[in-house]
mmCIF file of the N, C-alpha and C atoms, coordinates in Angstrom:
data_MODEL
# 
_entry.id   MODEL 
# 
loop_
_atom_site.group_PDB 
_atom_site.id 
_atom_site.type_symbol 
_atom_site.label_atom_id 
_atom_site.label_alt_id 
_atom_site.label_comp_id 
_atom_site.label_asym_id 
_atom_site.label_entity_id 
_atom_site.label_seq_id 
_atom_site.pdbx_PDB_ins_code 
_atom_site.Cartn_x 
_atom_site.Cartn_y 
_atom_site.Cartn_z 
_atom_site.occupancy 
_atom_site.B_iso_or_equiv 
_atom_site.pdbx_formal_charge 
_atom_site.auth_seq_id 
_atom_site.auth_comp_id 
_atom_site.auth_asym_id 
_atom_site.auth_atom_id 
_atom_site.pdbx_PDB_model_num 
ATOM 1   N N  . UNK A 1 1  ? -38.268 -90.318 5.853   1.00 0.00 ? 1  UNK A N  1 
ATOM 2   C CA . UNK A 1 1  ? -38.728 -89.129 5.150   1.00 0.00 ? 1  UNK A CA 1 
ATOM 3   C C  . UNK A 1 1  ? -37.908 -88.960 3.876   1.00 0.00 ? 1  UNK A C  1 
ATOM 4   N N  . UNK A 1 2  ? -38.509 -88.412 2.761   1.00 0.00 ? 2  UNK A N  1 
ATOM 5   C CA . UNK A 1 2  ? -38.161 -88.335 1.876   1.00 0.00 ? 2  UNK A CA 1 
ATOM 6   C C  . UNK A 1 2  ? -37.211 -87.258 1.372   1.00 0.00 ? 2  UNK A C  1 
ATOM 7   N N  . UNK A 1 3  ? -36.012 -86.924 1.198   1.00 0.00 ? 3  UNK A N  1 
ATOM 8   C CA . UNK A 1 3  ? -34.913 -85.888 0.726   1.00 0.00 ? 3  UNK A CA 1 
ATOM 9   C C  . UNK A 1 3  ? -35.607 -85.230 -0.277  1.00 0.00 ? 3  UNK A C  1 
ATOM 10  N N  . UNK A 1 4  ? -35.730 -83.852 -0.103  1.00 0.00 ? 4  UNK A N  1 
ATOM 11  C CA . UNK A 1 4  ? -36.123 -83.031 -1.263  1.00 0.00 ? 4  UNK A CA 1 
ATOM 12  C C  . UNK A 1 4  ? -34.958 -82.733 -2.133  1.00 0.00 ? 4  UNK A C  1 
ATOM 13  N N  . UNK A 1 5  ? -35.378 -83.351 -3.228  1.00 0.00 ? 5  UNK A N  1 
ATOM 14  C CA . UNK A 1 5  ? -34.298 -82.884 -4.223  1.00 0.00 ? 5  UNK A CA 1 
ATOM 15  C C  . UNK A 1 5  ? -34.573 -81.002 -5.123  1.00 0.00 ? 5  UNK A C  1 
ATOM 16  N N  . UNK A 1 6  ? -34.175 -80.080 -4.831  1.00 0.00 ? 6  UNK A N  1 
ATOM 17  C CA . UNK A 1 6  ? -34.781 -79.078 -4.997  1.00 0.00 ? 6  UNK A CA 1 
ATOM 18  C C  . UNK A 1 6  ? -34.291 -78.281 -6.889  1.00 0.00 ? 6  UNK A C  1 
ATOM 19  N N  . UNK A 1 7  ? -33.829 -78.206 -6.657  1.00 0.00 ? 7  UNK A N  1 
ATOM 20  C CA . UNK A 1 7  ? -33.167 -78.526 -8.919  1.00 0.00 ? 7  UNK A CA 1 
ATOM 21  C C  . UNK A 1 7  ? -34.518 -79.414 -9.150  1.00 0.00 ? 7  UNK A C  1 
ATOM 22  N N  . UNK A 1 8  ? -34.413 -80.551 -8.814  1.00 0.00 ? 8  UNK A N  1 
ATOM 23  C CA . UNK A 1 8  ? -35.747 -81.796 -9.713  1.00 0.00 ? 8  UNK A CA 1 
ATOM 24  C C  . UNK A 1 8  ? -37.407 -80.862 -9.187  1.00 0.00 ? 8  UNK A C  1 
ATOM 25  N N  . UNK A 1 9  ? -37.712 -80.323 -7.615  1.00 0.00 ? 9  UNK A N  1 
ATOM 26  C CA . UNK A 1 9  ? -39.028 -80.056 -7.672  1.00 0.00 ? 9  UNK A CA 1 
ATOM 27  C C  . UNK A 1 9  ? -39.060 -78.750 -8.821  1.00 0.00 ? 9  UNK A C  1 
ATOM 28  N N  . UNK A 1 10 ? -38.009 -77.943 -8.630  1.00 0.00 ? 10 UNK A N  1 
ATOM 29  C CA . UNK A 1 10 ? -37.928 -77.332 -9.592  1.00 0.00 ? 10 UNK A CA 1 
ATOM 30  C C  . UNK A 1 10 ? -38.452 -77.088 -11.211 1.00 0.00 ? 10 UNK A C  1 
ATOM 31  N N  . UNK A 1 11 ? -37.787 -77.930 -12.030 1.00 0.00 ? 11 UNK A N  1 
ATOM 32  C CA . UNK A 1 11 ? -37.878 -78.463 -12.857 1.00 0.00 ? 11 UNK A CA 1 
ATOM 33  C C  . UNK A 1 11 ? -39.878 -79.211 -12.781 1.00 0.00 ? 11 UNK A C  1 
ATOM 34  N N  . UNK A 1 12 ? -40.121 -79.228 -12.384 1.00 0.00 ? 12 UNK A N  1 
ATOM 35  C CA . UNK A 1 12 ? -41.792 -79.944 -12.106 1.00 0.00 ? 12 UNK A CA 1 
ATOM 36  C C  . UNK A 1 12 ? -42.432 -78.948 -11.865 1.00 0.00 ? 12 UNK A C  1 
ATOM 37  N N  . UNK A 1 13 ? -41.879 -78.242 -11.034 1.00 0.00 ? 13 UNK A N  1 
ATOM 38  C CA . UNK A 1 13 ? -43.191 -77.686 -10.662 1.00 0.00 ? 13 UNK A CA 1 
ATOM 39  C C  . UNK A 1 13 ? -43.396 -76.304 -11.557 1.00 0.00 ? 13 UNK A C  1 
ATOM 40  N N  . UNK A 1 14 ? -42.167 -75.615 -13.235 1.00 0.00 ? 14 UNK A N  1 
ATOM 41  C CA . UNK A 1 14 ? -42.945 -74.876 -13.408 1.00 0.00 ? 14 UNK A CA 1 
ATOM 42  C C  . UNK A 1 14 ? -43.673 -74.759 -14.492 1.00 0.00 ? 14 UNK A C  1 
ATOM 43  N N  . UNK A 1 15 ? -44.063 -75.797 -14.870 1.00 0.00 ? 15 UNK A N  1 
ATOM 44  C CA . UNK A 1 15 ? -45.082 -76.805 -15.490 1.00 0.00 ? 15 UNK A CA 1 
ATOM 45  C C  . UNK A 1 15 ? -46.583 -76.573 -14.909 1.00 0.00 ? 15 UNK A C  1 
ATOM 46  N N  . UNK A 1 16 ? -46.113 -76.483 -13.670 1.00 0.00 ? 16 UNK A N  1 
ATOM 47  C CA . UNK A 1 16 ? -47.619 -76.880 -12.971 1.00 0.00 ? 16 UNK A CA 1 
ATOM 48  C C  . UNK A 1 16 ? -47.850 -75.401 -12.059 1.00 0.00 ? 16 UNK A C  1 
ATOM 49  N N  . UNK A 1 17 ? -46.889 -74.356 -12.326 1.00 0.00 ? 17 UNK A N  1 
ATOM 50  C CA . UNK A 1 17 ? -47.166 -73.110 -11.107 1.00 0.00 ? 17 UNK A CA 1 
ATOM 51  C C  . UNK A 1 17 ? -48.232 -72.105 -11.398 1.00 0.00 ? 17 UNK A C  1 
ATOM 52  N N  . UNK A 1 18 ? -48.912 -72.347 -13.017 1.00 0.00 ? 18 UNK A N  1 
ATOM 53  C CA . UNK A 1 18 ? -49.646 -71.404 -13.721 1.00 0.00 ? 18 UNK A CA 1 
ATOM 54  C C  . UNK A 1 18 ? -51.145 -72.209 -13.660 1.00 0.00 ? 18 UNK A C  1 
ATOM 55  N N  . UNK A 1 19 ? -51.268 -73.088 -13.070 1.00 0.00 ? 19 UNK A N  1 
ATOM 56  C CA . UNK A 1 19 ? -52.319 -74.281 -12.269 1.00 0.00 ? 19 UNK A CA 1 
ATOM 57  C C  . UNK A 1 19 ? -52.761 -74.348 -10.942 1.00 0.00 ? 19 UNK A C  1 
ATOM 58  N N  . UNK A 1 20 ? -51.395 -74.529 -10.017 1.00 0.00 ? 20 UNK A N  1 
ATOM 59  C CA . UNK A 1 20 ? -51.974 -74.795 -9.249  1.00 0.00 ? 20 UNK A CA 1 
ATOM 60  C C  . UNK A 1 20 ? -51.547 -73.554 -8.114  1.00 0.00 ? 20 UNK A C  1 
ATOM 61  N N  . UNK A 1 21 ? -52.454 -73.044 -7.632  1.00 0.00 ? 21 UNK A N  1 
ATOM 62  C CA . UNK A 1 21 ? -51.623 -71.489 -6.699  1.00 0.00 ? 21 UNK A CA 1 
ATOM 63  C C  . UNK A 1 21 ? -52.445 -71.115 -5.688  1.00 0.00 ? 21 UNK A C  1 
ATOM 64  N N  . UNK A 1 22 ? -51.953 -70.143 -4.699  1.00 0.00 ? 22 UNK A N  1 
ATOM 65  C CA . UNK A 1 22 ? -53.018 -70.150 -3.544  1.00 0.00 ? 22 UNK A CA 1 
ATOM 66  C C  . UNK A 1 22 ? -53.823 -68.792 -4.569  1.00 0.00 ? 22 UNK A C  1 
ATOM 67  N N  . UNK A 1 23 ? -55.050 -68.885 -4.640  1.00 0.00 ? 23 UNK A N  1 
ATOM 68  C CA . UNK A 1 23 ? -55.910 -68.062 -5.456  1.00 0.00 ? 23 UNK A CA 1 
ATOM 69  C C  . UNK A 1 23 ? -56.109 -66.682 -4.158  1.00 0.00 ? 23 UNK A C  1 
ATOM 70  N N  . UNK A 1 24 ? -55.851 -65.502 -4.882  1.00 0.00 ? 24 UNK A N  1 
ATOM 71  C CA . UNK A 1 24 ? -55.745 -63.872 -4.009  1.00 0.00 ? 24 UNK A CA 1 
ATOM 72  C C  . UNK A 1 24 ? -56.801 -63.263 -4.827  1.00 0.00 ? 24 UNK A C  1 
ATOM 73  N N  . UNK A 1 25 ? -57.368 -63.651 -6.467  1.00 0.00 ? 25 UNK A N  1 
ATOM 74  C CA . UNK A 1 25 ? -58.721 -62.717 -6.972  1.00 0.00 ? 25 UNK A CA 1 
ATOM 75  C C  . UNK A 1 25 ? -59.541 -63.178 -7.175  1.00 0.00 ? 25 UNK A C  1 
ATOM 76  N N  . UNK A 1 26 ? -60.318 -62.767 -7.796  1.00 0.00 ? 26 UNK A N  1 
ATOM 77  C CA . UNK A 1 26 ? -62.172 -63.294 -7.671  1.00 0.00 ? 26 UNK A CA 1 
ATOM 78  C C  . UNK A 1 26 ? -61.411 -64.432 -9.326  1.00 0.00 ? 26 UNK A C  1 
ATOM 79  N N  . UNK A 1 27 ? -60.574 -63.868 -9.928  1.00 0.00 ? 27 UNK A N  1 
ATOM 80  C CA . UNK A 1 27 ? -60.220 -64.587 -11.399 1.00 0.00 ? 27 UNK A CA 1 
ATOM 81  C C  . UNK A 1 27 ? -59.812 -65.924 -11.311 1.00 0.00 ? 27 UNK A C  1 
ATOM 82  N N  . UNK A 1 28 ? -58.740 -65.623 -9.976  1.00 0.00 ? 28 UNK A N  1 
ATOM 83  C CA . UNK A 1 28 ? -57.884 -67.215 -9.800  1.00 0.00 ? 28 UNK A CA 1 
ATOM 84  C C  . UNK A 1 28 ? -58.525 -67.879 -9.355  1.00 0.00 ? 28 UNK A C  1 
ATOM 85  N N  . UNK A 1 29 ? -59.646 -67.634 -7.884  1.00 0.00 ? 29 UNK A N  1 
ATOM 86  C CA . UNK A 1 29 ? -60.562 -68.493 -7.583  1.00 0.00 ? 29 UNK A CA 1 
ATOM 87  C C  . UNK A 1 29 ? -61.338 -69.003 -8.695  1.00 0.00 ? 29 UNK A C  1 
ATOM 88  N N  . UNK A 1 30 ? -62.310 -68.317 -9.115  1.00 0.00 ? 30 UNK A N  1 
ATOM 89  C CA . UNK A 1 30 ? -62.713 -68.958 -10.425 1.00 0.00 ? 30 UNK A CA 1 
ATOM 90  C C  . UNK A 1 30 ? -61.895 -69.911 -11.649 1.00 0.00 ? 30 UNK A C  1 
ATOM 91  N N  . UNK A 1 31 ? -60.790 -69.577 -11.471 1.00 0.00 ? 31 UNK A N  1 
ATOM 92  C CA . UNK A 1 31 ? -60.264 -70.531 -12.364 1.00 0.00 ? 31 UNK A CA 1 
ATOM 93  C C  . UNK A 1 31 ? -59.850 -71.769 -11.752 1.00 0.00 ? 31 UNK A C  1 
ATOM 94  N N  . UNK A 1 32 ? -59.989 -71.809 -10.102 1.00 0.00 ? 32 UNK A N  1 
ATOM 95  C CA . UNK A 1 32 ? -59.576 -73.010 -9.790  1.00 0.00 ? 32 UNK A CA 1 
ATOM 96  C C  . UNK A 1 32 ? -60.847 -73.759 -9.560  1.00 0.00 ? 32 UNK A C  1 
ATOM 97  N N  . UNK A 1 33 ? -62.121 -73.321 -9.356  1.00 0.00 ? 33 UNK A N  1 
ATOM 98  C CA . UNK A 1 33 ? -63.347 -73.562 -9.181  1.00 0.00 ? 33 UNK A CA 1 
ATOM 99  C C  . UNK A 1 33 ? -63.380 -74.285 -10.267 1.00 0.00 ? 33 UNK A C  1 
ATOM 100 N N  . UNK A 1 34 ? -63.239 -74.389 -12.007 1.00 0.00 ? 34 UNK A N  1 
ATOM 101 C CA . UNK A 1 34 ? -62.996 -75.039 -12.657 1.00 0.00 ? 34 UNK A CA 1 
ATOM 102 C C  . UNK A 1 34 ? -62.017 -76.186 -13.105 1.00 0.00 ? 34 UNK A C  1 
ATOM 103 N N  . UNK A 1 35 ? -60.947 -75.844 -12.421 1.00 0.00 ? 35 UNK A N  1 
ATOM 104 C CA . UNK A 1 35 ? -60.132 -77.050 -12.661 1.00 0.00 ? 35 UNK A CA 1 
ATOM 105 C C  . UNK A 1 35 ? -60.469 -77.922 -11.870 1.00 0.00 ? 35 UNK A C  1 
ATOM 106 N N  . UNK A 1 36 ? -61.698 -77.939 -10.534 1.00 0.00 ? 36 UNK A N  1 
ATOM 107 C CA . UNK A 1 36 ? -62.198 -78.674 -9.786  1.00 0.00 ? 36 UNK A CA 1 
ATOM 108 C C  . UNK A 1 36 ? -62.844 -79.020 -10.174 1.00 0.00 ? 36 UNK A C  1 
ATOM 109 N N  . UNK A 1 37 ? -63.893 -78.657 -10.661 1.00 0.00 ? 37 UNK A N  1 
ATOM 110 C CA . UNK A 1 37 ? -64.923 -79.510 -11.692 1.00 0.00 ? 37 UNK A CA 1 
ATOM 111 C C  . UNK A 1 37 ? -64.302 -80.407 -12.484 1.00 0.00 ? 37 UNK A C  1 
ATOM 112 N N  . UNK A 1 38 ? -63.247 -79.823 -13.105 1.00 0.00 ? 38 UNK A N  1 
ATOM 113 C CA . UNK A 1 38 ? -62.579 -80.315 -14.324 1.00 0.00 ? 38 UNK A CA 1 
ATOM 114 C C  . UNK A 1 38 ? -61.994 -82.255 -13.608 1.00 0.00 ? 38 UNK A C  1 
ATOM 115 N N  . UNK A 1 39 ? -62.008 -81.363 -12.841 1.00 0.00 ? 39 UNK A N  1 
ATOM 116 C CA . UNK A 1 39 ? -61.080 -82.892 -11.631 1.00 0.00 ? 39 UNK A CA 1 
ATOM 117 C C  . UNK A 1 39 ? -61.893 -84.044 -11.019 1.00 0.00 ? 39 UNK A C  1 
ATOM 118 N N  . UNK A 1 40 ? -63.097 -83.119 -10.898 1.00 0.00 ? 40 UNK A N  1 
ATOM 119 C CA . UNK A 1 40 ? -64.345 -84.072 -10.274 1.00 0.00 ? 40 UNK A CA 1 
ATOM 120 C C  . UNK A 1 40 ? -64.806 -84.974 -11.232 1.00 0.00 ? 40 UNK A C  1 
ATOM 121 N N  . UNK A 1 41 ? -65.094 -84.610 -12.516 1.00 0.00 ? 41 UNK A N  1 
ATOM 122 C CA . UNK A 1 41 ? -65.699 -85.017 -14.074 1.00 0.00 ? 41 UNK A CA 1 
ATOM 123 C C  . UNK A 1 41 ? -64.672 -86.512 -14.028 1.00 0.00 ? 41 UNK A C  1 
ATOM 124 N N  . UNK A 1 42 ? -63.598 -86.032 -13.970 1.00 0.00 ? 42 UNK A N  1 
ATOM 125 C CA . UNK A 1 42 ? -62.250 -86.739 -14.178 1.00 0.00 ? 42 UNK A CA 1 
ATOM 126 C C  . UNK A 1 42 ? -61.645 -88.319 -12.883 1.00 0.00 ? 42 UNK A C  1 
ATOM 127 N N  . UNK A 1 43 ? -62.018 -87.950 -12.036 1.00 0.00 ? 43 UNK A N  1 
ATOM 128 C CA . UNK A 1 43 ? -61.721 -88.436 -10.502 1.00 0.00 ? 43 UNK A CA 1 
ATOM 129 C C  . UNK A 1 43 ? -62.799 -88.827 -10.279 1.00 0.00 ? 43 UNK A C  1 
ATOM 130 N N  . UNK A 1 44 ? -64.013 -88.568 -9.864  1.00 0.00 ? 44 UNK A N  1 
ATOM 131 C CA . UNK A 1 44 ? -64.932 -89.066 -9.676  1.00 0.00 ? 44 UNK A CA 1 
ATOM 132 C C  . UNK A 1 44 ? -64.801 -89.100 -8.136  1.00 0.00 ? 44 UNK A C  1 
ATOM 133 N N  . UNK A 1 45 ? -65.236 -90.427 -7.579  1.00 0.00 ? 45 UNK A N  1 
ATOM 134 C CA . UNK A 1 45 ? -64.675 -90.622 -6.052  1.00 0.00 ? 45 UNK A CA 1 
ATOM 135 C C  . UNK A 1 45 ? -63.819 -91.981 -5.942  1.00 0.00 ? 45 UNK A C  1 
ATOM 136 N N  . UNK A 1 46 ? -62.899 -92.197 -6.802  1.00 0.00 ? 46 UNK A N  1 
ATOM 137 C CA . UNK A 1 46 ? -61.628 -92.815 -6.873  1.00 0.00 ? 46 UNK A CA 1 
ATOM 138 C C  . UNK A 1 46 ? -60.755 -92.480 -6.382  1.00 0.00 ? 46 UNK A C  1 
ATOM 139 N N  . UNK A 1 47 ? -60.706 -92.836 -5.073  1.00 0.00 ? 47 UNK A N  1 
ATOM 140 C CA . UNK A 1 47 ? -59.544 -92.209 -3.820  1.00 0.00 ? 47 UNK A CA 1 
ATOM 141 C C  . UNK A 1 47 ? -58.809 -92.827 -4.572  1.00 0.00 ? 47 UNK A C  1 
ATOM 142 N N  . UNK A 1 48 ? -58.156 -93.824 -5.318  1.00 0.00 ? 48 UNK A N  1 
ATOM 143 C CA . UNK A 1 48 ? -56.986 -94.317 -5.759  1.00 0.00 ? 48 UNK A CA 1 
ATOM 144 C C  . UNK A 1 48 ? -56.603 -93.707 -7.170  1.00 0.00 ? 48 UNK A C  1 
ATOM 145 N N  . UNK A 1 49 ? -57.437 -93.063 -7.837  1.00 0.00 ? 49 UNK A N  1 
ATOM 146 C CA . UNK A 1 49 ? -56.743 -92.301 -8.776  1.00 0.00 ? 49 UNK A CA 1 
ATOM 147 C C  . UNK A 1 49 ? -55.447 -91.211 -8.549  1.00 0.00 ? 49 UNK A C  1 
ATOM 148 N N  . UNK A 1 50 ? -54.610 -91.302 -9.481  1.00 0.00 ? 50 UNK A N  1 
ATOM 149 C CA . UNK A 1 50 ? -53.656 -90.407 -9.572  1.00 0.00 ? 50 UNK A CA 1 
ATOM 150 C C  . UNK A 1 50 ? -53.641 -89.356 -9.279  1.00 0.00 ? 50 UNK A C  1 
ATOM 151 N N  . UNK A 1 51 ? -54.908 -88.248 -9.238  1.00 0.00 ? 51 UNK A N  1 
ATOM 152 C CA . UNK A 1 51 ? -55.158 -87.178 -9.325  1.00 0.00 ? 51 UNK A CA 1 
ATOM 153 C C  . UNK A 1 51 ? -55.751 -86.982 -8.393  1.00 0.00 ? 51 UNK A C  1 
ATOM 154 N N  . UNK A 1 52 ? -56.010 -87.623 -7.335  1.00 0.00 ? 52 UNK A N  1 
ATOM 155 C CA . UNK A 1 52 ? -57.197 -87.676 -6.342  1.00 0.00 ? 52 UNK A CA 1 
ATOM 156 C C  . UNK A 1 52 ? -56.470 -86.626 -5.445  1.00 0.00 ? 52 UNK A C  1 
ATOM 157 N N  . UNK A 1 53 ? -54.996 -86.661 -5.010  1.00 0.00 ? 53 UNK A N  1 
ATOM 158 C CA . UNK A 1 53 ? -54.686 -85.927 -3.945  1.00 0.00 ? 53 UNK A CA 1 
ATOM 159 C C  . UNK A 1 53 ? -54.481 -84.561 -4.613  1.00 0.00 ? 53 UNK A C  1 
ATOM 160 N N  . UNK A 1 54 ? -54.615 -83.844 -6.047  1.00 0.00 ? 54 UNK A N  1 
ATOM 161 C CA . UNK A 1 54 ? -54.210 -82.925 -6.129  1.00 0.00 ? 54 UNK A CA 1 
ATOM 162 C C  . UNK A 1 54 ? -55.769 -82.772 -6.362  1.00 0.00 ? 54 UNK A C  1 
ATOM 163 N N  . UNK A 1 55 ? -56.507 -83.044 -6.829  1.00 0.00 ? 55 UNK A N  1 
ATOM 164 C CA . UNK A 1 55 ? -58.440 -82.687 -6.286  1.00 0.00 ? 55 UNK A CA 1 
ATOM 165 C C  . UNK A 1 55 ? -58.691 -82.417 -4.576  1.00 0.00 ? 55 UNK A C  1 
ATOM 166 N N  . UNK A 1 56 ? -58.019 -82.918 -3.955  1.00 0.00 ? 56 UNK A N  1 
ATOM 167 C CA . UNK A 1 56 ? -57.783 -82.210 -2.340  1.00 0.00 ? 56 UNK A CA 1 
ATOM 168 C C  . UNK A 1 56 ? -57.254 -81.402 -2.306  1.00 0.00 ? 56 UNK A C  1 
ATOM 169 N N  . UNK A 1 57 ? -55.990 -81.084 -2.712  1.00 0.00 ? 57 UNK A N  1 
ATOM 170 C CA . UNK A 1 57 ? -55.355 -80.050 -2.202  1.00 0.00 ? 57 UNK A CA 1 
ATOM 171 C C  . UNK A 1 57 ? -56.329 -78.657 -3.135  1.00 0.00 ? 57 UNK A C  1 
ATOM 172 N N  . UNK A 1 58 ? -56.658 -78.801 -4.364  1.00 0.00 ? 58 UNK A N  1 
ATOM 173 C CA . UNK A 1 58 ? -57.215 -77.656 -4.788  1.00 0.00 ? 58 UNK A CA 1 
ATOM 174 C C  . UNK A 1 58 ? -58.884 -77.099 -3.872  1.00 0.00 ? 58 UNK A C  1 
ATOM 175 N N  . UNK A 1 59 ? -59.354 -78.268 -3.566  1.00 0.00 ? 59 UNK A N  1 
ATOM 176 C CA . UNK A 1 59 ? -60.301 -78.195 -2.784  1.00 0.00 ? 59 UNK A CA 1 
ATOM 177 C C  . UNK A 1 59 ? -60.015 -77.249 -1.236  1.00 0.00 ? 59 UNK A C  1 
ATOM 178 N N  . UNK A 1 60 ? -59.087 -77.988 -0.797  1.00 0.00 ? 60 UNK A N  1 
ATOM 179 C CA . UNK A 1 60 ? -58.627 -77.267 0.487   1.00 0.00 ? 60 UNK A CA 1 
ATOM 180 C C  . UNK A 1 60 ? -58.370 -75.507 -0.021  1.00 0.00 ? 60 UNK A C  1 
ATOM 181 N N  . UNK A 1 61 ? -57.542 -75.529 -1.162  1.00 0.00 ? 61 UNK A N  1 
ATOM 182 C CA . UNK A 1 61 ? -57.373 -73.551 -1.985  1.00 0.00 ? 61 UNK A CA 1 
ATOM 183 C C  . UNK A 1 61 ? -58.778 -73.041 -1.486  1.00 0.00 ? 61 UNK A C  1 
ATOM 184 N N  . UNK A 1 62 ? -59.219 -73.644 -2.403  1.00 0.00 ? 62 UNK A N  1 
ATOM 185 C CA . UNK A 1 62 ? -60.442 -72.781 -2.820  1.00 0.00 ? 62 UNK A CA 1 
ATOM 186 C C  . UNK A 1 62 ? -61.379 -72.656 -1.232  1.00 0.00 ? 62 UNK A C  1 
ATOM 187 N N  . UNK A 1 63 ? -61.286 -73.645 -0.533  1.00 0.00 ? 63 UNK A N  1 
ATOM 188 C CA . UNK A 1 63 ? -62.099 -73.575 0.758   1.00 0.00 ? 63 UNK A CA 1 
ATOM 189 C C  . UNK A 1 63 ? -61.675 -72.210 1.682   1.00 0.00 ? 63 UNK A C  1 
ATOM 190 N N  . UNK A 1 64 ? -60.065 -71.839 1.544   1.00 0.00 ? 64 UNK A N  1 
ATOM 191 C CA . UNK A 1 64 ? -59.508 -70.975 2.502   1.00 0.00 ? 64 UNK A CA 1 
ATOM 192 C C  . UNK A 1 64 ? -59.644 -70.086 1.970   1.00 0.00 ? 64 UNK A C  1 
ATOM 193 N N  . UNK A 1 65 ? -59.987 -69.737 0.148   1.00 0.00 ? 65 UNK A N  1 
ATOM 194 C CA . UNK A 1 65 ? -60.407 -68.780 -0.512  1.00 0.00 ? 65 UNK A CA 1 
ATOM 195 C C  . UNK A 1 65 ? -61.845 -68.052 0.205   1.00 0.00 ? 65 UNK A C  1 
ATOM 196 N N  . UNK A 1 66 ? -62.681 -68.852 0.099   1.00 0.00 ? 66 UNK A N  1 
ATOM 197 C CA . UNK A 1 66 ? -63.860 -69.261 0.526   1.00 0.00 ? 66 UNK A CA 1 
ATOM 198 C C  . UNK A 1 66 ? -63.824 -68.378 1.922   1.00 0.00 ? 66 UNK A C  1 
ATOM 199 N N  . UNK A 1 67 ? -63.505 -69.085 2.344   1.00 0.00 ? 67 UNK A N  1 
ATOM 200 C CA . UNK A 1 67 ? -63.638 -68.730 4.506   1.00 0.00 ? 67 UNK A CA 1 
ATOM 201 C C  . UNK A 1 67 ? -62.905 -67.205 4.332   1.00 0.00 ? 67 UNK A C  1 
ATOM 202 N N  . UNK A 1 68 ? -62.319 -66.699 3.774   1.00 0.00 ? 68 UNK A N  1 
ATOM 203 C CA . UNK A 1 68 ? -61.497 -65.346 3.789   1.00 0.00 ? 68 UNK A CA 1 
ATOM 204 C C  . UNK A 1 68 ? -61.904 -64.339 2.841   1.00 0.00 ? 68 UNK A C  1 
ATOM 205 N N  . UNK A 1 69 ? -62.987 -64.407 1.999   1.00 0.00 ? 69 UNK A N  1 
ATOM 206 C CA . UNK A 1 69 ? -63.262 -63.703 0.831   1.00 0.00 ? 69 UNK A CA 1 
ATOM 207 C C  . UNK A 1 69 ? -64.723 -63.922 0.555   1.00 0.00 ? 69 UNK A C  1 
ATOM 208 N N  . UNK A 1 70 ? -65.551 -64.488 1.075   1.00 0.00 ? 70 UNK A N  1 
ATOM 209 C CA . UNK A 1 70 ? -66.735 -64.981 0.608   1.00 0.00 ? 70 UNK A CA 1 
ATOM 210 C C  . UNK A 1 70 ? -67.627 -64.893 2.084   1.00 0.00 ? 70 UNK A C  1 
ATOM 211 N N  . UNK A 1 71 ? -68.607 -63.900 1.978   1.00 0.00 ? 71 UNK A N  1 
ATOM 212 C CA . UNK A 1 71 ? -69.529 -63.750 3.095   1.00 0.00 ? 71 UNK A CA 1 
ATOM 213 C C  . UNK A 1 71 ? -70.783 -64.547 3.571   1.00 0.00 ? 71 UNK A C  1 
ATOM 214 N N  . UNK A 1 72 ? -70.856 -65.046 4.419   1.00 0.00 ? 72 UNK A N  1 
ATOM 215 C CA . UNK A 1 72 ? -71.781 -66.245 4.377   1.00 0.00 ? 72 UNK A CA 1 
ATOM 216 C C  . UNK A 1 72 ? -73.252 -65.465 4.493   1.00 0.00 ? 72 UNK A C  1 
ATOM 217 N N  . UNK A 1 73 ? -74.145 -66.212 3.732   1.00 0.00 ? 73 UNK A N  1 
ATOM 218 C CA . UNK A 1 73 ? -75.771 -66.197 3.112   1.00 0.00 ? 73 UNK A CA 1 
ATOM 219 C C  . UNK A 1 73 ? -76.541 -65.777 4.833   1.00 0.00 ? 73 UNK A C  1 
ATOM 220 N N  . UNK A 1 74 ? -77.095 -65.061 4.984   1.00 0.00 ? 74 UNK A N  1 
ATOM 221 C CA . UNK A 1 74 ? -77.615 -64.802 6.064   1.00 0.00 ? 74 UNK A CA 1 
ATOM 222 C C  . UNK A 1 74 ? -79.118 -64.574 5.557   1.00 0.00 ? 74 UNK A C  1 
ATOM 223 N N  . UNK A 1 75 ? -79.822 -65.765 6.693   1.00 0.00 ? 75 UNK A N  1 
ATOM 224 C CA . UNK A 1 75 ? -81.426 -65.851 6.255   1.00 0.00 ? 75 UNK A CA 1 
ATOM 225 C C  . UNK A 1 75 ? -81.780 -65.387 7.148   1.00 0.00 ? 75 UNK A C  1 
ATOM 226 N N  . UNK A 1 76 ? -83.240 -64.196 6.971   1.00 0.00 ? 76 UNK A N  1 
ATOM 227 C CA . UNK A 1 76 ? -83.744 -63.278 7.908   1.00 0.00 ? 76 UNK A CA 1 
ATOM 228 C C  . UNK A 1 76 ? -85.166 -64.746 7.886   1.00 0.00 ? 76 UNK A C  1 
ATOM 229 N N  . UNK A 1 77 ? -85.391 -64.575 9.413   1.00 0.00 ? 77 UNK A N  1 
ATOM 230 C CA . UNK A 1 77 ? -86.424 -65.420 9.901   1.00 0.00 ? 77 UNK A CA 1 
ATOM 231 C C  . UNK A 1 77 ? -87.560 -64.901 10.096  1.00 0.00 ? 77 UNK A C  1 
# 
């Protein structure tokens, strides 16, 4: 397992904390809804791209956004 060096994630991650976040409003969801697109355009379905695992993890955000904030479509029969 890998030693977290915490000074270095530091230093990285606050670059990236105004990006990537667990989304709490209708704003942040939406803005991550786009950087997913933005990622999909980009990634494609190149599991070996660079970017591929952070197109999951935003996917997984927005899904728990989703399941906790978003009421599912109910069709009257």
């Amino acid at each position: 397992m890998q030693n977290l060096d915490v000074s270095q994630t530091v230093n990285n991650w606050i670059p990236l904390a105004n990006t990537l976040y667990v989304p709490h409003t209708e704003k942040e969801y939406e803005n991550l809804v786009r950087l997913l697109d933005n990622l999909i355009d980009e990634v494609g379905e190149d599991e070996s791209h660079p970017l591929a695992s952070l197109m999951e993890i935003i996917g997984v955000l927005i899904e728990k956004y989703e399941d906790e904030n978003v009421s599912e479509l109910s069709f009257a029969e």
